[in-house]
N, C-alpha and C positions, 0 to 999 in steps of 0.2 A: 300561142301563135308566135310562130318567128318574123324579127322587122321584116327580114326577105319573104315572108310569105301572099300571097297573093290568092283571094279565094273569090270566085265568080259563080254567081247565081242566077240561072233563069228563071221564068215561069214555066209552067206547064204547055203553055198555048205557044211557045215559042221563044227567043230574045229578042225580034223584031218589037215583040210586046212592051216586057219590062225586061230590066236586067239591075244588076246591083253588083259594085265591085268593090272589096273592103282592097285596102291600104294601111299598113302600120305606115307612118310615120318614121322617118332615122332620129333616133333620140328615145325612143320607146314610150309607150303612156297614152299617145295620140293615134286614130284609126279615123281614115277617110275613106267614108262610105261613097259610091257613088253612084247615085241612082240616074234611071234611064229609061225616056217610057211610060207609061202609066199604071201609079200605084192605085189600084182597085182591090174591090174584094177577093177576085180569083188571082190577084199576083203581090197578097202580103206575105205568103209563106216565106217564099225564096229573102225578103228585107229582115222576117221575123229570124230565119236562121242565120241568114249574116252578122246579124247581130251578135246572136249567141257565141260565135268564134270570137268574140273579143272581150278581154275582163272585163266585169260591170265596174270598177275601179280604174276603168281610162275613159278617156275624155275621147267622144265620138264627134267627128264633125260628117252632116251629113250634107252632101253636092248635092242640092235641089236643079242644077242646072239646067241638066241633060231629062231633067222631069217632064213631061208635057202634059199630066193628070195627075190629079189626088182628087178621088172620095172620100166620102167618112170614111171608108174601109182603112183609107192609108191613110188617113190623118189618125184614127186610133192608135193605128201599131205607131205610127211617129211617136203618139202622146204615152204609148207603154216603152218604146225603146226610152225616153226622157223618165221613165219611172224607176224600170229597171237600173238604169245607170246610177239614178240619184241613190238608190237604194244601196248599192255596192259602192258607195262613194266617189263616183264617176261624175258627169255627166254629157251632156247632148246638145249640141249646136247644131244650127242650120247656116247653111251658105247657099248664094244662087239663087233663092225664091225669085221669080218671073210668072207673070202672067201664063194662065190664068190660075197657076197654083196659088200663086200671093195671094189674091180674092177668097178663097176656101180659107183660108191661115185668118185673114182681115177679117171676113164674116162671124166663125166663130169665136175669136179672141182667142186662137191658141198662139197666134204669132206672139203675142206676149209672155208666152210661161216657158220660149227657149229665147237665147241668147241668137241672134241673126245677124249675119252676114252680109256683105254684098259677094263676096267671095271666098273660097279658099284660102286662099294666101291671106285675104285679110285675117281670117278665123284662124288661122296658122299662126299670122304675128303677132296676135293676141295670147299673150301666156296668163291672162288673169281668168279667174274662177268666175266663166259664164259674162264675160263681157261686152257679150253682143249688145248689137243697136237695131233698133227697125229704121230700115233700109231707105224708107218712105215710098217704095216703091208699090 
């Protein structure tokens, strides 16, 4: 994938639903995901394939922002985007958790096994290896 490239993802049922827009990063290595919508079982495919456009060997930050769901379905594929990346010597950040995503994250303990954000930018200015912090939100 080139920095200038730009690749967007629906679901099947529509973008109203879910959506997901990667982002290189200027400087190369870094990919902002940015989710939209509600990550369920009928709309991990489109998160699962955005992913795949980017090396498992760069660092993914992913915008919970614009989230307004996650089920197990899409807490899964998050905790496999986080596998896959670690595997290809990458890894997977979260930014923007908000209610009532944050809850599913809190409930399970998976908020703990990525690096979290409050933001973008914050996760941007962070150049250390997985330095997030919970949010305490």
């Amino acid at each position: 994938m080139r920095d200038d490239d730009l690749v967007e993802e629906g679901s099947e049922e529509g973008p109203d639903r879910f959506g997901v827009t990667v982002r290189p990063v200027p400087g190369g290595g870094t990919y902002v995901l940015t989710l939209v919508g509600e990550l369920d079982r009928d709309t991990v495919d489109p998160l699962w394939e955005a992913v795949c456009t980017c090396p498992a060997s760069a660092r993914i930050v992913v915008d919970c922002s614009g989230l307004a769901f996650c089920d197990s379905s899409g807490l899964n594929v998050l905790l496999r985007v986080r596998l896959r990346m670690q595997e290809g010597g990458g890894h997977a950040d979260l930014a923007g958790l908000r209610h009532p995503v944050v809850r599913m994250f809190e409930i399970t303990g998976a908020q703990g096994v990525f690096a979290v954000y409050g933001s973008v930018d914050e996760a941007l200015s962070d150049r250390s290896d997985g330095g997030g912090h919970d949010t305490g939100r």
